[in-house]
C-alpha positions in Angstrom: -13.5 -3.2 28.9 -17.0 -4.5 29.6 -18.2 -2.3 27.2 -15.9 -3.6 24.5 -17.0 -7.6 25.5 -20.6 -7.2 25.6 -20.7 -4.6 22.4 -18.1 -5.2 20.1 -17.4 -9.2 21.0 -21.1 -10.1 21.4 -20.4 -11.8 25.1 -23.2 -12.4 27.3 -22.6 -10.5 31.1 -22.5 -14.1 31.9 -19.8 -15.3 29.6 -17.5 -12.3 30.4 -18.4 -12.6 34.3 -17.5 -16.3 34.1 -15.5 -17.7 36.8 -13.7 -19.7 34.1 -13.2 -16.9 31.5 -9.9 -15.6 31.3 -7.8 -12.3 30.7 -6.3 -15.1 27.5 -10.0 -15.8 26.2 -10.5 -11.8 26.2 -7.5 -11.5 23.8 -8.1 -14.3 21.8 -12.0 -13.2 20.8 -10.8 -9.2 20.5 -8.1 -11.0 17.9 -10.6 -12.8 16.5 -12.9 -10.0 16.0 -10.1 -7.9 14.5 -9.3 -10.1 12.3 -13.0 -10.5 11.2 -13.8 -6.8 10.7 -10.1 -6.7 8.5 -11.6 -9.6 6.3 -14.6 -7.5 5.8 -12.6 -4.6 4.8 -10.4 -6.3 2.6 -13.9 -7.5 1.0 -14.6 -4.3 0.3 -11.9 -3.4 -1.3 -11.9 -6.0 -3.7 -15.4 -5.7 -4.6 -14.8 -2.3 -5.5 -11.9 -3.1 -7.1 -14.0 -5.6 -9.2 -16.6 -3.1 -9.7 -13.8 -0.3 -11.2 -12.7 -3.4 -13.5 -16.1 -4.3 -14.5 -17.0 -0.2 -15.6 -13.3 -0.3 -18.0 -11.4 1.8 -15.1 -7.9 1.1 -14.8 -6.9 1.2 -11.2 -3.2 0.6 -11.8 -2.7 4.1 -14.0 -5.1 5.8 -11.7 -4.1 5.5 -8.4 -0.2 4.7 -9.5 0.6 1.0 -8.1 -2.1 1.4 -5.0 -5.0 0.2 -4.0 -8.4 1.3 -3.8 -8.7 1.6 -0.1 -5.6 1.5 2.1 -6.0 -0.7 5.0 -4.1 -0.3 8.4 -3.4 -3.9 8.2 -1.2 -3.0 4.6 2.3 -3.6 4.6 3.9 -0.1 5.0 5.5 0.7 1.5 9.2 1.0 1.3 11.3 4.4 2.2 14.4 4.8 -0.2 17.2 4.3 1.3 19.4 7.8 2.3 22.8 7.6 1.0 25.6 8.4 3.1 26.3 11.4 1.0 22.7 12.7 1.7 22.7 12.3 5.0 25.8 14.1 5.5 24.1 16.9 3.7 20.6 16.6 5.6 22.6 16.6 9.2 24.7 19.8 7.4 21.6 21.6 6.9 20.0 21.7 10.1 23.5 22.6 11.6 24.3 19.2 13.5 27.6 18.6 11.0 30.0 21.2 9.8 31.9 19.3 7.2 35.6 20.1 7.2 
């Protein structure tokens, strides 16, 4: 943990040892730096993606609908939905249903 507050949070040994520092002040700057280092990879992204733009490249055929980096912060996308019907026969195939 100190590792994390001096190194990665820049806090002085004297900031994290403060008396008046707090377990909440921790997680607030370790948010704070997340959201930071996701703000720098979403800058990334779009400079490449300005870059690809800028050289005639169209993202959109080539990568089909993603973008040029995915981010963990990226909504997940969307599983179909199974239908009843498919399920039946998933649950059939690995012997956990014998239809009748």
């Amino acid at each position: 943990m100190l590792d994390y507050a001096l190194g990665e949070l820049g806090l002085l040994p004297d900031q994290f040892w403060a008396a008046d520092f707090t377990w909440n002040d921790l997680e607030r700057a370790s948010r704070g730096y997340q959201l930071r280092q996701t703000r720098e990879w979403e800058r990334t992204r779009q400079h490449g993606e300005w870059m690809a733009a800028f050289w005639g490249v169209d993202l959109k055929k080539e990568l089909k609908g993603r973008r040029l980096l995915d981010l963990s912060t990226d909504p997940a996308p969307a599983k179909p939905k199974e239908t009843d019907t498919e399920f039946l026969a998933r649950m059939a195939s690995r012997n956990y249903y014998r239809p009748n």
